[in-house]
Each structure stands twice: as structure tokens, then as C-alpha cells.
N, C-alpha and C positions, 0 to 999 in steps of 0.2 A: 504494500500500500504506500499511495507517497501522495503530501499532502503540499499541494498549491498554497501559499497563505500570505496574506497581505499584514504587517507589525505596522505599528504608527511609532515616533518619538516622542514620550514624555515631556522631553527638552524642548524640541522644536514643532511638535508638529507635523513634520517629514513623516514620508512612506515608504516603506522599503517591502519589495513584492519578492517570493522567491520558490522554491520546492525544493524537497525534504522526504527521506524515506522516515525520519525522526523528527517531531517535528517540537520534542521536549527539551531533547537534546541542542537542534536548532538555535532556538529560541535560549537558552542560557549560551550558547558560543554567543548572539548578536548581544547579548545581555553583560558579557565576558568582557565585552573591550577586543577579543578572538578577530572579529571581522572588518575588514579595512573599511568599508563602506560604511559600517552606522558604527564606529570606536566613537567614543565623544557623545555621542548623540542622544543615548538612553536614558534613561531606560525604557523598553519598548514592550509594548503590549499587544496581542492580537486583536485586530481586527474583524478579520474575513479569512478564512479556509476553506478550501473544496478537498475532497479527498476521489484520489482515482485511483485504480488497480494496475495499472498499464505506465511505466517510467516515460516513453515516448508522449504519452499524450498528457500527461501531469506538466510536462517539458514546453507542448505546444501550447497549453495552458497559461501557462508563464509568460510566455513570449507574448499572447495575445492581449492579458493582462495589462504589461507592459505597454504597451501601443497606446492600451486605453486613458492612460496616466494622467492627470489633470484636467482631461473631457470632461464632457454628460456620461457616456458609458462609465467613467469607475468611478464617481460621485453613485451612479444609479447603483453601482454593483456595490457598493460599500453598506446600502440600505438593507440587505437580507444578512439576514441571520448566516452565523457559521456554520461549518459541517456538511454543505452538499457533498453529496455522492454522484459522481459524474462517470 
């Protein structure tokens, strides 16, 4: 299982989107100071997670996510509950 999941910054505000077979694990490395991208930034909480069975399409997930970053779509996508099953 690997789970799609959007963290926000306690600090700033900021969003940081990514996938994870671990997503406890995860979330204490970005928690850590561990990750280049959000060191400094934290502490960060969950937002949004989808969870898929397939690495590839958890992957495409991401990417898609991505794109959406500051639009309508991920304001819209930020509004549902965590935990899809995809």
C-alpha cells in the first residue's frame, strides 16, 4: 500500500505533496529536520491522503497533485476528508 499525502507547515503555511509506502515513518523524517525541502519549516501536519495499492499509480498521483498546486483543483481537493482508497 502506498499512500499519496499532502503535510501543511505549522511555520509557514506551505504545502508539501509526496508518496510513501510508510506514511508514519514519513511524516516524522519531514518532522526530523531529515528532508531538504521542508528542514526549517515545521512542524507539519496532515492534511489530505489517498491511499493506493499499485506504487506506479500512487507515483502518477503525485505528479498530478502537483500540477494542481495553488489552482481551484487543490484548494477543491484539500476540502475532502483523508483516506481515499483509489
Amino acid at each position: 500500500m502506498y499512500t499519496v499525502y499532502i503535510i501543511q507547515s505549522e511555520k509557514t503555511g506551505k504545502y508539501y505533496i509526496g508518496f510513501t509506502s510508510n506514511i508514519e515513518d514519513r511524516l516524522s523524517h519531514h518532522n526530523s529536520g531529515a528532508n531538504r525541502s521542508t528542514r526549517g519549516k515545521g512542524p507539519w501536519h496532515m492534511v489530505y491522503n489517498e491511499i493506493f495499492e499499485d506504487k506506479t499509480l500512487a507515483w502518477k498521483r503525485e505528479q498530478q497533485i502537483k500540477r494542481y498546486k495553488g489552482g481551484k483543483a487543490f484548494k477543491k481537493l484539500l476540502t475532502f476528508k483523508t483516506g481515499r482508497v483509489a
